[in-house]
N, C-alpha and C positions, 0 to 999 in steps of 0.2 A: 413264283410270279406267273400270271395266266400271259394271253397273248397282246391284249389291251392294257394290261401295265407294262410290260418291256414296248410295247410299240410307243404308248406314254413316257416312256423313257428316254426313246431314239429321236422319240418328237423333241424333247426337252433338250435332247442335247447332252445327256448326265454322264458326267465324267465315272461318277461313283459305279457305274454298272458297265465298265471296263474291263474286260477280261470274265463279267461274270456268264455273258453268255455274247452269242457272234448272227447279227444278222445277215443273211442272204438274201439277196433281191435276186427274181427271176427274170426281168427286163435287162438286164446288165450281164449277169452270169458272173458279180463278184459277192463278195461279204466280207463287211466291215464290224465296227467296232460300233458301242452304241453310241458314241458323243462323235461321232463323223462327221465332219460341216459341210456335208453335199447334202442337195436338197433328201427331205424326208420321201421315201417314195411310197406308194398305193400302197395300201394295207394288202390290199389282194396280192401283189407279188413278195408281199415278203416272208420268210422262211427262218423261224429262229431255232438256231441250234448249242447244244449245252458244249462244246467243243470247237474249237477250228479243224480240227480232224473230222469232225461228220460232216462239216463244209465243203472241206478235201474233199471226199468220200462221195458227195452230193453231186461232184463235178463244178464246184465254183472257185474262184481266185480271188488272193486275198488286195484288198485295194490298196491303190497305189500312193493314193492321197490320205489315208487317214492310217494306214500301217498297222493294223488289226492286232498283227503280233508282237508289236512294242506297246505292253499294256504287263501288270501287276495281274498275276495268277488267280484262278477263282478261290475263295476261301471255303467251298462248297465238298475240297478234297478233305479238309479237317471237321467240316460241321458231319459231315454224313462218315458214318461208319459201315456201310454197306462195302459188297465187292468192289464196285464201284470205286467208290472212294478210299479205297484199301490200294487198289490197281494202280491209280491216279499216282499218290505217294511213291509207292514202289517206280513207278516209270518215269517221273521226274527224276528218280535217285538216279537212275541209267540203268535197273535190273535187266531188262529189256536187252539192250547196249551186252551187258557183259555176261549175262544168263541166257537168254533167247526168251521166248513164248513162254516155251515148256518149264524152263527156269521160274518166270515168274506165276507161272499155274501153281507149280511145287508150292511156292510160299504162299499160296492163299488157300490151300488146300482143294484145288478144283484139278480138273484135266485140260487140255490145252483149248481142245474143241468145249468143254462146257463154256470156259473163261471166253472165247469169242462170241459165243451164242448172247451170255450174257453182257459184254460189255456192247456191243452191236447194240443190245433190246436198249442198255440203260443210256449208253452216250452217243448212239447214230454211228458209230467208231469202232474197229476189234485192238487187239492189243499193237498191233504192228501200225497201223495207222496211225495212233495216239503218237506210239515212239517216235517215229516219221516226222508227225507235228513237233512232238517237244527237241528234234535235231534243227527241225526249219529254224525255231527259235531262236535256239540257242546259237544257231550258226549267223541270223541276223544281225544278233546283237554284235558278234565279234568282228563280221565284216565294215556295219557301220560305229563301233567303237577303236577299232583297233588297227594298225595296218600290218597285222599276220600276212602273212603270204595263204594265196588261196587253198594250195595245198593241207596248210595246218591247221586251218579253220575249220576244214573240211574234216580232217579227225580228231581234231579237238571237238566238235558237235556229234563225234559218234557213228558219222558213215562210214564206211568199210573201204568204199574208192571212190577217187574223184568222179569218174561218170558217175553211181551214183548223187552224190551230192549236185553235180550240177543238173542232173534228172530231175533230183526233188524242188531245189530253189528255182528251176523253173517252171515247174506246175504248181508251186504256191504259190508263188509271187508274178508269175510270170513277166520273169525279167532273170536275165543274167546274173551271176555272184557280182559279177564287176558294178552291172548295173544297178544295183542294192547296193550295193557301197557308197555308190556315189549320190545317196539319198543322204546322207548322213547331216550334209550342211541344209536340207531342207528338213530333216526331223529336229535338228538343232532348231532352226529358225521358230517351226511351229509350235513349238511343244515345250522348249525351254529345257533345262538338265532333268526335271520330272523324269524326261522319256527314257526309254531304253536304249542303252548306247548313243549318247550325245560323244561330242568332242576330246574323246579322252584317248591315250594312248598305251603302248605295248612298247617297253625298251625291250634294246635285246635282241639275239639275234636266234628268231625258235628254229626249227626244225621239222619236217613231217616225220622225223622218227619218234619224234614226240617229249623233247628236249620244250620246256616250255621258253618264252621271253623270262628276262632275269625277273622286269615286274610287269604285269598284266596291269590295266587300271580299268575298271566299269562302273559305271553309275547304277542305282538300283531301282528301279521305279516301284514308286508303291500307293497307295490309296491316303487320301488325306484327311485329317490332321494324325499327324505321328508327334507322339509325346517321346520323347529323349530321355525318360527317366528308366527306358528299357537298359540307359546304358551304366546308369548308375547300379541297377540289379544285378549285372553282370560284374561291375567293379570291385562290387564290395565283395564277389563270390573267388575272386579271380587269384588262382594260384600263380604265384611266383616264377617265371622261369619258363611258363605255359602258358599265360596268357598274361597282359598287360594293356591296362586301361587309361586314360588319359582326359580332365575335362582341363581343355584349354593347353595348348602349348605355345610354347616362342615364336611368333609372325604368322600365324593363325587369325583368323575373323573369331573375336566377341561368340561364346559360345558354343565352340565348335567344341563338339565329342568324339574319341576314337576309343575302340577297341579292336586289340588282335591276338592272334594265338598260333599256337601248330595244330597239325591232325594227322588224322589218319585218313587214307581213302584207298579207292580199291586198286591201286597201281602203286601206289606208296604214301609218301609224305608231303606234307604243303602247311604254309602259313599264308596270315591273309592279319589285312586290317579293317576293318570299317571307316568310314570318317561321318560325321553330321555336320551340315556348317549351316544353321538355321541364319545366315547372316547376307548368303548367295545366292543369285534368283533362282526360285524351286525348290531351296532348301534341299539340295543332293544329298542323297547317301552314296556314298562311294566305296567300292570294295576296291583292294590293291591287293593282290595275289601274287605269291611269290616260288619260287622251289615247288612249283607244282607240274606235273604231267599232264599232256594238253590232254590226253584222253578221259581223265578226269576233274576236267573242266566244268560239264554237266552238273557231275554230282556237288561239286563245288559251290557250285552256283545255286544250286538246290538245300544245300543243307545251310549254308549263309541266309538264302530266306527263311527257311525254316525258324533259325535260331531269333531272327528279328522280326517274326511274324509279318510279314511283309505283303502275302498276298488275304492280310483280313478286310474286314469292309467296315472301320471303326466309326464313322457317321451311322449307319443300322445298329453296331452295338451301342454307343452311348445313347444312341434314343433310345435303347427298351431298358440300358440300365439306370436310365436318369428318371423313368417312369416310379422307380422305388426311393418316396422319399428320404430314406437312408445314407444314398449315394447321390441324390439329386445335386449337391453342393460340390462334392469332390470330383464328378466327373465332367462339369466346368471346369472343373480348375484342370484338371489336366485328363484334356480331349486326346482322344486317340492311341488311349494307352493299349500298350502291348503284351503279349505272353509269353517268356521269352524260350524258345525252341531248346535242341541239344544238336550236336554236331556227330554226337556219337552215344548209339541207346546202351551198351557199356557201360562206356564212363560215365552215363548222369544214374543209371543204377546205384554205383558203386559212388558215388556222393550225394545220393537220396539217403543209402543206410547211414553212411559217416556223420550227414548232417541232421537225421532226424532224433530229436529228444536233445539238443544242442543247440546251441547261440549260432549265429552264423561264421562269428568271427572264430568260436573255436573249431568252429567246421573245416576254417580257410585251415586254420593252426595243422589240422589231421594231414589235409591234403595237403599242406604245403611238407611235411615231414613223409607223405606217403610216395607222393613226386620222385625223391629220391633213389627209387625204385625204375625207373623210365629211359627211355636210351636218349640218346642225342638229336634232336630233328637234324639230318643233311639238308646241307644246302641254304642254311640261313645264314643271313651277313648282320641282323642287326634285330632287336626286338628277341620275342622269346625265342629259347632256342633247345628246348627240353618236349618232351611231349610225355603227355597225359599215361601210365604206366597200364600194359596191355593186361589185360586177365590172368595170364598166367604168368607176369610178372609179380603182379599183385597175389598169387597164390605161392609165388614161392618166396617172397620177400617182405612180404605182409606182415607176417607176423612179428618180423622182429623191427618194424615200421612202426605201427598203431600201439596207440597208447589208449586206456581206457580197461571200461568190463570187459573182463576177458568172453565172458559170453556174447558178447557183440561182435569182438576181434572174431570167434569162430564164426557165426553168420556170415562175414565179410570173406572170409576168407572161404567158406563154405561153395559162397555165389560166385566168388572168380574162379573155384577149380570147377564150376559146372560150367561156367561160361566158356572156360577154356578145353573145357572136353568138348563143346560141342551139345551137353545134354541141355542146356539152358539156350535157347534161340529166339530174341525177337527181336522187333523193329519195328520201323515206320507203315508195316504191312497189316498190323496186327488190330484190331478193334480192344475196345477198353474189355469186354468181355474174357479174350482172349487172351489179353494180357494179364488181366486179375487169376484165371487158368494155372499161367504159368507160373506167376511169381509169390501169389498166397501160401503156397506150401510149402516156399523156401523160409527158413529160419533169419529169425530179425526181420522178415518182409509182413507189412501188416495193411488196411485199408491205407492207412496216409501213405505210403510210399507207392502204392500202386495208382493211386489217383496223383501222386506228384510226377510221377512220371507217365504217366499218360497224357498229363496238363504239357509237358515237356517233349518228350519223343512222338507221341502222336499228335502232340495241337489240338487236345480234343477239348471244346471250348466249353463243355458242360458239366465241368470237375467240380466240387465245392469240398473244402479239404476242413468240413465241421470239428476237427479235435485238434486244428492247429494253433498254436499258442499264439501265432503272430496274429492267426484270423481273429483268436479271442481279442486279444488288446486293442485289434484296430477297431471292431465292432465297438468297443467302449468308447473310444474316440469321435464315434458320428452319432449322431443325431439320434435319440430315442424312437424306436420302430413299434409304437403299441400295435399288437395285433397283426403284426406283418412276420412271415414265416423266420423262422432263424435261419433256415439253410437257403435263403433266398432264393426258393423255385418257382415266384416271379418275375423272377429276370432271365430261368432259364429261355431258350438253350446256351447263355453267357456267363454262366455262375464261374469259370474261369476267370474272367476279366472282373467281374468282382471281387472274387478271391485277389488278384492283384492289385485294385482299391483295396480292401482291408489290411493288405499289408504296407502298401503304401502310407497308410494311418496310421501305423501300427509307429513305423518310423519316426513318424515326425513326431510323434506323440511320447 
């Protein structure tokens, strides 16, 4: 967008470009969000920037009235595969947090000082200021959702020490931690559960040593319309004992969907639920967190959206997918569908191989037999209570796990003893290029399972998985396309989200 469409934007009011970029006005010395209901000001004093951190960085504060940083993520981290947007992923996870600078240079293969030159040039921002931002965040949401004590908030969002933290929260906000808390029943009021951190609470009695609350509860804010059938993908995928799905339970609102699971994260172990209750005003999603360590809280928080695609902008993709009369019918019917993420680039590896050239359901069958391999989540009272088996679990128990071609069995077993060495390494940091790099020369790894997990681990929205059976079937299911490409690279850059229409199709058909 040039300067006359965002500022058409601010004029307008539009909810939709929330989060995707942060105006600054120079008569004020703050910057807001672009649906801000204070008057529109002069075009001559306003300053838009692709970050709240080059805001920071610019010398402005964020306002007080429209709450800039209670807004859904830009989806700009998953479309763009540049440093940039490699960086972004990584710093959201908390590398930053528990690597440093240098740390997250390592993983994108640059130097410390290149990496700030460049993110500087691309986001007005270096690596440390961006972290800064996404601790302001993430520290907001917990003081107006939750009533931690301010100590734990303060490293549960990844600062080092109280004066820092209350350093930072007051040159963002420029207000007190106490004083941002007590915003909580005006952000309720305004914005309804949509926003970030409405009225929800933290049983429990946490700790700054970093003992979390028994249950966390947060709301999740996200771009509208969100289609719910992101939860039925995950249902029908979802291993026994690791994760467990739910549409509609006992005293529940009509409609309402949960999923939840255990994991892994970089201080230990956590479970977590989702809930949808399309029945309550705003239609919340809600996370509830459990057995987790407030330190990684961030990361938490970070890969739950990930997994629910949450910071996409699904009004721009359904207009350019509705453009191809193919999908024109389907993507009425269910607006705002989603791509559903991974929690851990691992584990969705190692059930991209199990489940590719396989039904889904014998998929579940593998993984649920493979499972048995995985140690105990601590700390869970109720729901699953198993977790997802580490690499080198899966390399030493594997085999007498898995049923099937044995020549498959060695592939799998192959990839978890590299994963477990260490000689196999990626993530959320990596570009599709990168990743095609690593994983095409591993055995049983082929184009589909590199674009299936790049659709997954990276969110890279412009996958199109042409040799997949479910793609085929669903394709036969819509509408005759004479003359329109088969790998439909008119609706790039969203052939993801198409690829999850045709399977969608695929389904019901």
């Amino acid at each position: 967008m040039d300067f006359w469409q965002r500022y058409k934007a601010i004029d307008a009011r539009d909810t939709r470009f929330d989060g995707q970029f942060f105006t600054a006005v120079s008569s004020t010395g703050i910057y807001c969000r672009p649906s801000c209901p204070a008057r529109t000001p002069k075009a001559a004093n306003v300053t838009f920037y692709e970050t709240s951190a080059a805001a920071h960085e610019a010398g402005y504060r964020a306002c007080k009235r429209c709450l800039p940083e209670a807004v859904p993520g830009t989806p700009a981290w998953n479309l763009r595969s540049d440093v940039a947007g490699r960086a972004m992923r990584l710093i959201n996870d908390g590398v930053i947090t528990r690597e440093g600078v240098d740390g997250l240079a390592r993983r994108l293969g640059y130097s410390a000082r290149q990496l700030n030159r460049i993110l500087g040039h691309e986001l007005g921002a270096g690596p440390l200021s961006l972290a800064r931002a996404s601790r302001a965040q993430t520290a907001r949401t917990l003081l107006v959702s939750t009533d931690m004590p301010l100590a734990d908030v303060a490293f549960a969002s990844g600062f080092n020490s109280i004066r820092q933290f209350n350093d930072t929260i007051g040159e963002v906000f420029a207000m007190t931690p106490t004083a941002v808390r007590g915003t909580a029943a005006r952000v309720t009021a305004a914005r309804g559960t949509a926003a970030r951190g409405t009225a929800v609470r933290a049983a429990g009695a946490p700790s700054a040593s970093g003992a979390a609350p028994a249950t966390l509860t947060l709301n999740l804010p996200y771009r509208k319309p969100f289609d719910p059938g992101i939860f039925d993908f995950l249902a029908v995928r979802a291993v026994p004992g690791i994760e467990a799905a739910e549409d509609g339970t006992a005293g529940t609102a009509p409609g309402t969907r949960s999923y939840g699971r255990t994991l892994r994260l970089p201080r230990g172990t956590a479970s977590f639920t989702v809930t949808y209750s399309p029945s309550l005003p705003g239609k919340p999603l809600r996370l509830t967190a459990s057995a987790v360590d407030l330190h990684d809280l961030p990361a938490l928080l970070s890969r739950v959206r990930r997994l629910f695609d949450l910071d996409a902008d699904p009004e721009a993709i359904d207009d350019a997918l509705a453009l191809d009369p193919r999908l024109a019918n389907t993507v009425r019917a269910t607006a705002g569908i989603r791509v559903p993420g991974a929690v851990d680039p691992q584990e969705l590896l190692i059930r991209a191989m199990i489940g590719q050239q396989i039904t889904v359901a014998a998929a579940r069958t593998a993984l649920t037999q493979l499972s048995v391999a995985g140690s105990r989540a601590e700390g869970t009272v109720s729901g699953p209570d198993r977790l997802f088996p580490t690499a080198a679990e899966i390399a030493e128990h594997g085999r007498a796990l898995l049923r099937g071609p044995q020549r498959r069995i060695d592939s799998i077993i192959a990839v978890a003893e590299a994963m477990a060495a260490g000689t196999l390494d990626f993530g959320y940091g990596d570009d599709l290029e990168s990743l095609g790099r690593k994983l095409l020369p591993l055995p049983g790894v082929g184009p589909w399972t590199v674009g299936y997990v790049a659709m997954r681990v990276l969110g890279a929205p412009d996958v199109f998985l042409a040799n997949d059976a479910a793609a085929r079937n669903g394709l036969k299911a819509l509408p005759a396309g004479f003359g329109l490409s088969t790998d439909f690279r008119d609706v790039s850059p969203w052939r993801s989200y198409a690829t999850m229409h045709l399977w969608r199709a695929a389904a019901k058909r």
